[in-house]
C-alpha positions as CSV (number, residue, x, y, z in Angstrom):
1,X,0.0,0.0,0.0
2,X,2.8,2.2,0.5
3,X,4.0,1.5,-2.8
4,X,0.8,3.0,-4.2
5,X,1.0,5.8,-2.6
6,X,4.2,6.8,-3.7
7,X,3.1,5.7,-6.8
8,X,0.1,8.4,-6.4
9,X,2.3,11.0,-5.6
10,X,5.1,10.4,-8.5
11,X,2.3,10.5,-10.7
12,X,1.3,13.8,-9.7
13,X,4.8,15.1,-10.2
14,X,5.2,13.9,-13.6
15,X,5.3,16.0,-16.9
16,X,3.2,15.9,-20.2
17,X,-0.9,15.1,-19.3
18,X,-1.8,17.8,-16.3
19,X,-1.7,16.3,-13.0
20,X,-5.1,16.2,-12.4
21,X,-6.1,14.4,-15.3
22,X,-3.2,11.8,-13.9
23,X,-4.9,11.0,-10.7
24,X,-8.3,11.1,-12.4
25,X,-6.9,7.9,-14.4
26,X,-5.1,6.5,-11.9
27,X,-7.9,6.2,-9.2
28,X,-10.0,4.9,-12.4
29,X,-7.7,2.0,-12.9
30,X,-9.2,-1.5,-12.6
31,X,-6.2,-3.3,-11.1
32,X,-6.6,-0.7,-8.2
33,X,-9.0,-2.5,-5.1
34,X,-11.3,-0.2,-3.2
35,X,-11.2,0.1,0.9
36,X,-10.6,2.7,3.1
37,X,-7.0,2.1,3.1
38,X,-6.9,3.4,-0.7
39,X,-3.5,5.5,-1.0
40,X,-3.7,9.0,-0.9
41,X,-7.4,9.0,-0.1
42,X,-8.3,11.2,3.4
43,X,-11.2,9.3,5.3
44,X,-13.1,12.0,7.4
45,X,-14.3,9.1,9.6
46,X,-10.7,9.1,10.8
47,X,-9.3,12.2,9.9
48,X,-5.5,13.0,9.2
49,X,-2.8,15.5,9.3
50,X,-4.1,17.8,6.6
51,X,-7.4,18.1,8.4
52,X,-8.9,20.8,10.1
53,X,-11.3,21.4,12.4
54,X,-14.1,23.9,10.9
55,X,-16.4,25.7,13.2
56,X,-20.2,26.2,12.4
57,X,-22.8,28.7,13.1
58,X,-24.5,26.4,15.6
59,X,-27.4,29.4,16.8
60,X,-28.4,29.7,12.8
61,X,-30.5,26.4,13.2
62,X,-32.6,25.6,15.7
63,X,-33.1,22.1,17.1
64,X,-36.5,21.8,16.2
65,X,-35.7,23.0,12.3
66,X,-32.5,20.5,12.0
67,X,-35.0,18.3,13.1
68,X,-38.1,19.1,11.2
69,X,-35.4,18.3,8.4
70,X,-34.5,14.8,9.4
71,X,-30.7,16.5,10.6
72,X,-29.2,16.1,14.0
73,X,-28.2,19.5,16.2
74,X,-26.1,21.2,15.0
75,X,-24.2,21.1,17.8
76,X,-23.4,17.2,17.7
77,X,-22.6,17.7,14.1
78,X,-18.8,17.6,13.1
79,X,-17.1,19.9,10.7
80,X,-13.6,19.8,8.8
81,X,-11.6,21.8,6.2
82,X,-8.8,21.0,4.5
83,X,-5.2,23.0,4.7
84,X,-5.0,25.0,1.3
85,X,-8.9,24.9,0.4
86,X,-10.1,27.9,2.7
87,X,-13.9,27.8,2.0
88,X,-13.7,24.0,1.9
89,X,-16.4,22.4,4.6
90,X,-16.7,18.6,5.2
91,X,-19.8,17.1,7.4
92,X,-19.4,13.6,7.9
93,X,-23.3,12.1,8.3
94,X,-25.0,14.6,9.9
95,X,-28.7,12.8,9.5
96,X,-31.2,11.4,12.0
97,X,-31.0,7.3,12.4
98,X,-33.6,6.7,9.1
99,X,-33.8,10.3,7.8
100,X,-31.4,8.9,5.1
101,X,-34.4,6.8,3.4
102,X,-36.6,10.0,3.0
103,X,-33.5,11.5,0.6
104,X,-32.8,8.4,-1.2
105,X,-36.3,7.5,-1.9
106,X,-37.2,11.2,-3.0
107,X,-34.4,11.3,-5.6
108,X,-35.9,8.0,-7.0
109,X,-39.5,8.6,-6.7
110,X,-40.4,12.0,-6.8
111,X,-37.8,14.3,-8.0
112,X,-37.8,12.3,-11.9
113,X,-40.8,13.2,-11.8
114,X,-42.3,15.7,-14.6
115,X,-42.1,18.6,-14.8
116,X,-38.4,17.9,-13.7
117,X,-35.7,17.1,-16.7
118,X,-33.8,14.1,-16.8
119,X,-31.3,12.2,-19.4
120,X,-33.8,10.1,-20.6
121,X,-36.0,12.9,-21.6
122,X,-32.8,13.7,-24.9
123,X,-33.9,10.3,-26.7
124,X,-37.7,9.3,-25.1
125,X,-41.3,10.7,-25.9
126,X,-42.5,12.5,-22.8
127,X,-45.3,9.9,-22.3
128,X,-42.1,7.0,-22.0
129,X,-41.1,9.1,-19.1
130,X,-43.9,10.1,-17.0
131,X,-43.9,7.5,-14.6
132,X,-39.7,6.1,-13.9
133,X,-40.5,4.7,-10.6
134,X,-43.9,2.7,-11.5
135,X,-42.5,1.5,-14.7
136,X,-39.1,0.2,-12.7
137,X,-40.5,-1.5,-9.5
138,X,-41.0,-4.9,-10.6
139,X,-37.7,-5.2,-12.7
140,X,-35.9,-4.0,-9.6
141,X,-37.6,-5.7,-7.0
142,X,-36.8,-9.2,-9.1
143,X,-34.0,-7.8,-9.7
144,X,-30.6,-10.9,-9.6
145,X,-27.0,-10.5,-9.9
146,X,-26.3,-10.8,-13.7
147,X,-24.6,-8.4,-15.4
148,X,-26.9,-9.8,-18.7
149,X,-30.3,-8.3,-17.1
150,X,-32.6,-5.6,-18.7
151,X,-31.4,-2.6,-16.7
152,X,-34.9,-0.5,-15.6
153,X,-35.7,2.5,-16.8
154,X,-34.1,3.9,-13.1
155,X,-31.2,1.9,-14.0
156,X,-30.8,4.2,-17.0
157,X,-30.8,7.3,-15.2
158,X,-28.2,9.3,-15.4
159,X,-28.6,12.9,-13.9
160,X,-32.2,15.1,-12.7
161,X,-32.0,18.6,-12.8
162,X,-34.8,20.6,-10.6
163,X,-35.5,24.7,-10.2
164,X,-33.6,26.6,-13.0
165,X,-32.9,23.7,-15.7
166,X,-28.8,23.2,-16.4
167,X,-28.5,23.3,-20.2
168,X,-26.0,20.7,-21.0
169,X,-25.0,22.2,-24.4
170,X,-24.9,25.9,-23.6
171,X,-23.4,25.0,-19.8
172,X,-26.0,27.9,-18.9
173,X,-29.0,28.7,-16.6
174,X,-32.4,31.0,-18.2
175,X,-35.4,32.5,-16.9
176,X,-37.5,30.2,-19.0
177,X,-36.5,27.1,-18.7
178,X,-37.1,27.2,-14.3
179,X,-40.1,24.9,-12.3
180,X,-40.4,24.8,-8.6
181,X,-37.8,23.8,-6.3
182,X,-38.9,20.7,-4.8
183,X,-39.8,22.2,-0.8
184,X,-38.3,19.8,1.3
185,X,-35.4,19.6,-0.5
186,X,-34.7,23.5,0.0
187,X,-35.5,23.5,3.8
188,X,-32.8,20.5,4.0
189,X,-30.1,23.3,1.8
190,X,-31.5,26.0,3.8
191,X,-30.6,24.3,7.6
192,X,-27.0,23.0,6.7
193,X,-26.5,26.4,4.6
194,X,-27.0,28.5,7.5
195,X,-25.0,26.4,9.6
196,X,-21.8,26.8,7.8
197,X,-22.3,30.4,7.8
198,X,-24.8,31.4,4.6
199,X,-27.9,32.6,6.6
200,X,-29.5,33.8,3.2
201,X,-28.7,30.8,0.6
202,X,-31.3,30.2,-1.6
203,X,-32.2,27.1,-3.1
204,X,-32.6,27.7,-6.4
205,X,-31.1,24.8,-9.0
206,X,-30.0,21.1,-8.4
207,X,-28.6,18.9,-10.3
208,X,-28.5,15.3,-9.0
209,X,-26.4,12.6,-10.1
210,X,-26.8,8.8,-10.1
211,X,-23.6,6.6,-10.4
212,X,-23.1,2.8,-10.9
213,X,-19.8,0.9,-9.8
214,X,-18.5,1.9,-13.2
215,X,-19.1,5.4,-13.5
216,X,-17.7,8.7,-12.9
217,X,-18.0,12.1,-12.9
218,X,-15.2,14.4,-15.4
219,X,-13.4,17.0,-14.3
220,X,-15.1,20.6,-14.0
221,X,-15.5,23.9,-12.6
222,X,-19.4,24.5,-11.4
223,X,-19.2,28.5,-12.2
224,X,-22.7,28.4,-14.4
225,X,-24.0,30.4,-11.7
226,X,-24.3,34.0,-11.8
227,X,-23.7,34.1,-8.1
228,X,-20.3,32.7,-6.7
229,X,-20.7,34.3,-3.6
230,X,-23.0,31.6,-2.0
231,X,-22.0,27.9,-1.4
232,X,-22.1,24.9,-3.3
233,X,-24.0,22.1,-1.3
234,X,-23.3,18.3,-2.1
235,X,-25.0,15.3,-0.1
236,X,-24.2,11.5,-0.8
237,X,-26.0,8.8,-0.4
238,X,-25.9,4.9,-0.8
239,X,-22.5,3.6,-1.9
240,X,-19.1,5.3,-1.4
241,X,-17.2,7.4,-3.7
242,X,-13.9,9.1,-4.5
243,X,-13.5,13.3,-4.8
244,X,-11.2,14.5,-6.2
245,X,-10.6,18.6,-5.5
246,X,-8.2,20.4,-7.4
247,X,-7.3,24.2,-7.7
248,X,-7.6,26.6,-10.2
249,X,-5.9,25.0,-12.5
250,X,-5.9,21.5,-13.7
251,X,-2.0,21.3,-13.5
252,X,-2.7,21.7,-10.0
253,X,-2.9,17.7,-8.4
254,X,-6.0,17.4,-6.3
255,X,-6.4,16.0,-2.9
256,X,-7.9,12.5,-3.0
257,X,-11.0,11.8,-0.2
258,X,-14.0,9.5,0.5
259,X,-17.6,10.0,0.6
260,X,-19.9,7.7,2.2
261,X,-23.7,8.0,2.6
262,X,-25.0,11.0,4.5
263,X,-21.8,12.9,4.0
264,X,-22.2,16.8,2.9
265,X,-19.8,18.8,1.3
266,X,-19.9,22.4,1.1
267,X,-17.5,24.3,-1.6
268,X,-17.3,27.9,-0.6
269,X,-15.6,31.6,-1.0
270,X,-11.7,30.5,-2.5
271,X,-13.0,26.6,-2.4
272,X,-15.9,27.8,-4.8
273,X,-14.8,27.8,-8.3
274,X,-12.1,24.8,-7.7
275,X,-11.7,22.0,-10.4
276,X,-12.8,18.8,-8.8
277,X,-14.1,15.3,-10.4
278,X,-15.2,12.1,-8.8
279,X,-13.2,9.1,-10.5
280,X,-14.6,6.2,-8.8
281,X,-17.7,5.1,-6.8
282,X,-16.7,1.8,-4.6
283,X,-18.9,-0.4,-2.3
284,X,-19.4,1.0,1.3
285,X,-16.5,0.5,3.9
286,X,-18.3,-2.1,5.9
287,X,-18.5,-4.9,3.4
288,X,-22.6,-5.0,3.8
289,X,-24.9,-4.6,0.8
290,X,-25.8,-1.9,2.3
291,X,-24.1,0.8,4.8
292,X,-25.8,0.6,8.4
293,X,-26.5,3.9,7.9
294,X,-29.0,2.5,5.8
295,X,-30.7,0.0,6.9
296,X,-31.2,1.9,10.5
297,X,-35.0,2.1,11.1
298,X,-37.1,5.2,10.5
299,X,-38.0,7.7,13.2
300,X,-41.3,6.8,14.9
301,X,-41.5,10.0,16.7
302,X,-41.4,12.2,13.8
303,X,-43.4,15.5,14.0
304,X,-45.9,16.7,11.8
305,X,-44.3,19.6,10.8
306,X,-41.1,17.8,9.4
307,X,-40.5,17.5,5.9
308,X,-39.2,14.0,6.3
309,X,-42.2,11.6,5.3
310,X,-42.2,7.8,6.1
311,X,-40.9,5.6,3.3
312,X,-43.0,2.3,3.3
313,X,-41.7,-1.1,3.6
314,X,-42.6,-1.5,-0.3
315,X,-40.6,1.5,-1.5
316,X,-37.4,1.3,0.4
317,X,-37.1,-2.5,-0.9
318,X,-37.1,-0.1,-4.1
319,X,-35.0,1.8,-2.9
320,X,-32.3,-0.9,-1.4
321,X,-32.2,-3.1,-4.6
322,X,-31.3,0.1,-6.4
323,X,-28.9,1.6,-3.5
324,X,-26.9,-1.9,-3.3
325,X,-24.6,-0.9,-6.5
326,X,-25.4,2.6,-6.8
327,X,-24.8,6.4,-5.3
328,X,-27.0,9.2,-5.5
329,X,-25.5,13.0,-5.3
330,X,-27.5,15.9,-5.2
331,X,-25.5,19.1,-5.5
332,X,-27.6,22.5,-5.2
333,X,-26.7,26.1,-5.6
334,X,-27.9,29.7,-5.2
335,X,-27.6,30.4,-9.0
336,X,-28.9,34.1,-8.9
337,X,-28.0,37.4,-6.2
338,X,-30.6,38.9,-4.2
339,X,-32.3,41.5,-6.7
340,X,-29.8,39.6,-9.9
341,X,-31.6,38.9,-12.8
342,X,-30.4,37.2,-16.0
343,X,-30.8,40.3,-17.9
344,X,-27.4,41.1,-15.6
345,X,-25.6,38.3,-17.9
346,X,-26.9,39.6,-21.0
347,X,-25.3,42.8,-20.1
348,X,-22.1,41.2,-19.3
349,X,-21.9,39.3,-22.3
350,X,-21.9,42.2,-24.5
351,X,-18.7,44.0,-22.3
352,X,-16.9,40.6,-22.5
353,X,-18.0,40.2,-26.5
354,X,-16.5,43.7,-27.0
355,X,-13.1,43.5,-25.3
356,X,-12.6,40.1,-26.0
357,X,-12.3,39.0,-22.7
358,X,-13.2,35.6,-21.0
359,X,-12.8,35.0,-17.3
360,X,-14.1,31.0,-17.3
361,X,-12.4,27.7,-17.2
362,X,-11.7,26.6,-20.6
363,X,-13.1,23.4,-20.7
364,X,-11.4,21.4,-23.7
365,X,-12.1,17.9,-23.4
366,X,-14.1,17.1,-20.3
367,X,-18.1,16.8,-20.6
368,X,-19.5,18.0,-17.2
369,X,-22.4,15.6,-16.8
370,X,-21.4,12.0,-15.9
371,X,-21.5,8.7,-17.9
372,X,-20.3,5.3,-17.9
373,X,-16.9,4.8,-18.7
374,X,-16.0,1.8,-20.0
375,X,-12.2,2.5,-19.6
376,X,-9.7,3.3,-17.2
């Protein structure tokens, strides 16, 4: 193992392809065996040397709202950052025993749902797509271990995009391309906003991802907002995964770390408008099917004023044959200042157009939304 890691590191140091792009490939190799011993890779469960505590605004959220939102005080909540990343916040599972299943289920069951946008909606009829979850349960649910099956029409999908629509082509937000921003989702973005400091975050796009053992996500710079002073917020769940975070520049080598289910990131001020990429999504540290954070039981004293509904027996057996080779992110962002409008952009635009100037991230050979990769 130390061999790799020197390995890791040598790799980073070499000339020619830009370092980033080196680790990217060499945490996608095959021949390399996931575990929480993976060289290079910082486990927040057990943090190291380059790890820093981070302090949070613990009076911003009340019990009863963390609560309401299926989160644990703030107060027993743990917060890191990372030397070199100032704006960088890491919150190891911060959810309820059970909250958990409200997330996972919502991101398979509801938030697909029309009028939400979704990969499958670029080469299906509207009417193919009305109904994921219904027309997946009984493939999933009967659902073996061959490779050969039929993959379900959840199986298939690849990213959901809620509030103002993410255009793939155009890497650009508009006014009319927007639905409503699922509720419960922006109290949860609201609560853990506020206590890393962002009292007046806004919900306003997300963009969630869903990953198989064999994909990844490319590297990128999330600057599509018109906004960079508010946070980006990521939450995993299901299966474990590798982040890469880089700096400014891709000839910059990024720092290697895990996240497991429940974990939140938050990318902020300097952290903001880093390159980062996730190369490989491996099976939970504990060697179950599932992580135990998982399969703990649902709250039976929720109130009624929480967001967090109960997921039936039926649904999260959904849910778990889905969840047993897959990972769900859901990254969402303020994409617009108080009193901005797009109109601002427009304006922009035309300065930029006239002086020739661009002040974004060339990016030359990365597409930003995920696939499978069927190659190291």
């Amino acid at each position: 193992m130390a061999k790799m890691a020197a390995a890791a590191a040598a790799l980073a140091r070499e000339g020619g392809e830009d370092a980033f792009r080196r680790l990217f490939r060499f945490y996608r190799r095959r021949d390399l065996r996931g575990g929480p011993d993976l060289p290079g890779v910082i486990d927040f469960s057990s943090p190291g040397d380059q790890v820093v505590s981070s302090e949070l605004s613990i009076s911003s959220v009340s019990d009863q709202d963390a609560y309401r939102a299926g989160l644990q005080p703030v107060s027993q909540w743990k917060a890191y950052g990372l030397d070199g990343y100032p704006g960088f916040i890491f919150i190891p599972n911060p959810f309820l025993p059970g909250c958990q299943r409200h997330w996972a289920k919502q991101c398979l069951k509801v938030y697909p749902q029309k009028p939400n946008v979704c990969n499958l909606d670029m080469h299906m009829g509207a009417e193919e797509t009305i109904d994921l979850w219904g027309q997946s349960q009984e493939r999933l649910r009967n659902k073996g271990s061959s490779k050969r099956e039929p993959r379900s029409l959840l199986e298939k999908l690849r990213w959901v995009t809620l509030g103002y629509h993410y255009n793939w082509n155009t890497k650009k937000y508009s006014a009319d391309h927007c639905t409503p921003f699922p509720s419960d989702l922006a109290f949860l973005a609201k609560q853990v906003a506020a206590a890393c400091g962002f009292q007046n975050f806004q919900a306003e796009a997300g963009i969630l991802n869903y990953y198989h053992f064999d994909s990844s996500l490319g590297i990128h710079v999330d600057e599509s907002e018109l906004d960079h002073s508010q946070p980006l917020l990521s939450f995993s769940f299901g299966q474990s995964s590798i982040f890469l975070l880089g700096g400014l520049k891709r000839d910059e080598a990024p720092t290697a770390m895990f996240m497991h289910s429940g974990d939140i990131m938050v990318m902020s001020g300097f952290s903001r408008l880093l390159y980062h990429a996730v190369p490989r999504v491996l099976p939970n540290p504990e060697g179950t099917t599932l992580p135990f954070c998982l399969e703990q039981a649902f709250p039976s004293d929720l109130s009624d004023c929480s967001v967090i509904e109960h997921c039936s027996e039926e649904d999260w057996q959904i849910c778990t044959k889905y969840l047993q080779t897959s990972r769900i992110n859901v990254t969402i962002r303020q994409v617009l200042a108080a009193g901005q409008s797009f109109l601002d952009e427009l304006k922009e635009e035309r300065q930029w157009d006239a002086t020739s100037e661009n002040c974004y991230h060339q990016e030359e050979d990365e597409v930003k939304w995920h696939r499978l990769n069927t190659d190291s």
